[in-house]
C-alpha positions as CSV (number, residue, x, y, z in Angstrom):
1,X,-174.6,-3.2,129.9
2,X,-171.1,-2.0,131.3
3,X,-168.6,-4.0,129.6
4,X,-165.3,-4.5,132.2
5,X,-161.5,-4.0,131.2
6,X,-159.8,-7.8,131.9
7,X,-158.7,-8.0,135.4
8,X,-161.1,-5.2,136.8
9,X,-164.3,-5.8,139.2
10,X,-167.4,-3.9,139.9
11,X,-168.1,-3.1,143.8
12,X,-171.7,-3.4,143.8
13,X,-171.9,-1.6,147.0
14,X,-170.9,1.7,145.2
15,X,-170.8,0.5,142.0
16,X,-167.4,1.9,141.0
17,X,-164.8,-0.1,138.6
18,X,-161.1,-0.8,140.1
19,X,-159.0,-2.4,137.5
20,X,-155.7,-3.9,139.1
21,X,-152.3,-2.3,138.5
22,X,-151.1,-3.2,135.1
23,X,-148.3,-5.4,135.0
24,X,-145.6,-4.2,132.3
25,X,-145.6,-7.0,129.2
26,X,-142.3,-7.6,127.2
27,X,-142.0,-9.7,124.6
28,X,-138.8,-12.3,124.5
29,X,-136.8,-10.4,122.5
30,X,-137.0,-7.0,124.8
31,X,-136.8,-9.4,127.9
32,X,-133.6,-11.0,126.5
33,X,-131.7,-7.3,126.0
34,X,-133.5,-5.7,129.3
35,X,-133.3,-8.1,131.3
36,X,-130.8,-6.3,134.2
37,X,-133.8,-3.3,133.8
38,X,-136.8,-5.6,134.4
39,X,-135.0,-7.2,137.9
40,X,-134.4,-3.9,138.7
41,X,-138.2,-3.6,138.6
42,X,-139.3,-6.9,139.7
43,X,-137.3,-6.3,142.7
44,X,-139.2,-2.8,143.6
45,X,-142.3,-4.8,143.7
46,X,-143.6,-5.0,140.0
47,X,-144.4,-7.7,138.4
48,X,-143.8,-8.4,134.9
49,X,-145.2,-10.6,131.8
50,X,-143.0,-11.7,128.7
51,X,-145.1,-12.6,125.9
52,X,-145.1,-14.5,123.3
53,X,-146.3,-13.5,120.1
54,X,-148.7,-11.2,121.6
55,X,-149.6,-13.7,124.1
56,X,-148.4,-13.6,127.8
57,X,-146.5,-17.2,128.2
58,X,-144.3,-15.9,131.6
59,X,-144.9,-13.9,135.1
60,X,-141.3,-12.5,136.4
61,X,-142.2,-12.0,140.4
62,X,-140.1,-11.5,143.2
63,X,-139.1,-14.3,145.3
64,X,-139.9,-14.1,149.1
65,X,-137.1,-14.1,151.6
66,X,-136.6,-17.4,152.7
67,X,-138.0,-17.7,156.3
68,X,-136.4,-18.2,159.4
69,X,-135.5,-21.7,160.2
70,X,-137.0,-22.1,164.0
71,X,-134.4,-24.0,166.5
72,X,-136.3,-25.0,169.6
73,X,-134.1,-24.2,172.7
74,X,-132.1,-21.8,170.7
75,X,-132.7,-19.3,173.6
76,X,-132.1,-21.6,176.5
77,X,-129.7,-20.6,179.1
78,X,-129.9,-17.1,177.5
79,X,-133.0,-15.8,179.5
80,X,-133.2,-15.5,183.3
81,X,-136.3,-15.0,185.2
82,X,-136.4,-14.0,188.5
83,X,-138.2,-16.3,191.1
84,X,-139.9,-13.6,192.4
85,X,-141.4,-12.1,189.2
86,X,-145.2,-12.8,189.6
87,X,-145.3,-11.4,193.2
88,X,-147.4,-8.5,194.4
89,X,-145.6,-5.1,193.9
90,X,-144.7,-3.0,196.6
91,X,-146.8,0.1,197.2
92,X,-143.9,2.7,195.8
93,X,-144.2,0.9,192.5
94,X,-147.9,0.5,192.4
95,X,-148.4,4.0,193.2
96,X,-147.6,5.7,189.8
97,X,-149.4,3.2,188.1
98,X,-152.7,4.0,189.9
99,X,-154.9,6.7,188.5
100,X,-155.3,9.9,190.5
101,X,-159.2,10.3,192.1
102,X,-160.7,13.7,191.4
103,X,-159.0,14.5,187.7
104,X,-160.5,13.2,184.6
């Protein structure tokens, strides 16, 4: 029987073991007196767990950017298109565009 580490899975289709990237656990005390060195981490992308007497009580992650707060018509006026933009090109710009017969 294969026994798996906590957090890992077995791909059945090749029948490999991944185990997930492990987190860095602190307990309080270290969290309280590195706590400018673990933001430093958390905000490269790591996460890390604070524990608490051995057993893992908090997750520090990084926050996601706020997102963008849509204003409908906050382009109006801004853009121009021209009346004549959906009609038929002229020959001297359809030209280039048109692939040339005999070449591969």
């Amino acid at each position: 029987m294969l026994e798996l580490i906590e957090g890992a899975h077995l791909d059945l289709v090749s029948g490999l073991v991944y185990c997930d990237p492990i987190m860095p656990v602190v307990n309080v005390q270290e969290a309280k007196t590195q706590l400018s060195r673990l933001l430093t981490l958390v905000e490269a992308g790591e996460e890390v767990v604070i524990a608490r007497y051995g057993k893992e009580v908090a997750r520090l992650v990084r926050i996601a950017p706020p997102a963008v707060e849509r204003r409908p018509g906050a382009w109006r006026d801004s853009l121009r298109i021209a009346d004549d933009f959906d009609d038929e090109l002229d020959e001297e710009w359809l030209e280039p565009l048109e692939p040339e017969s005999g070449k591969p």
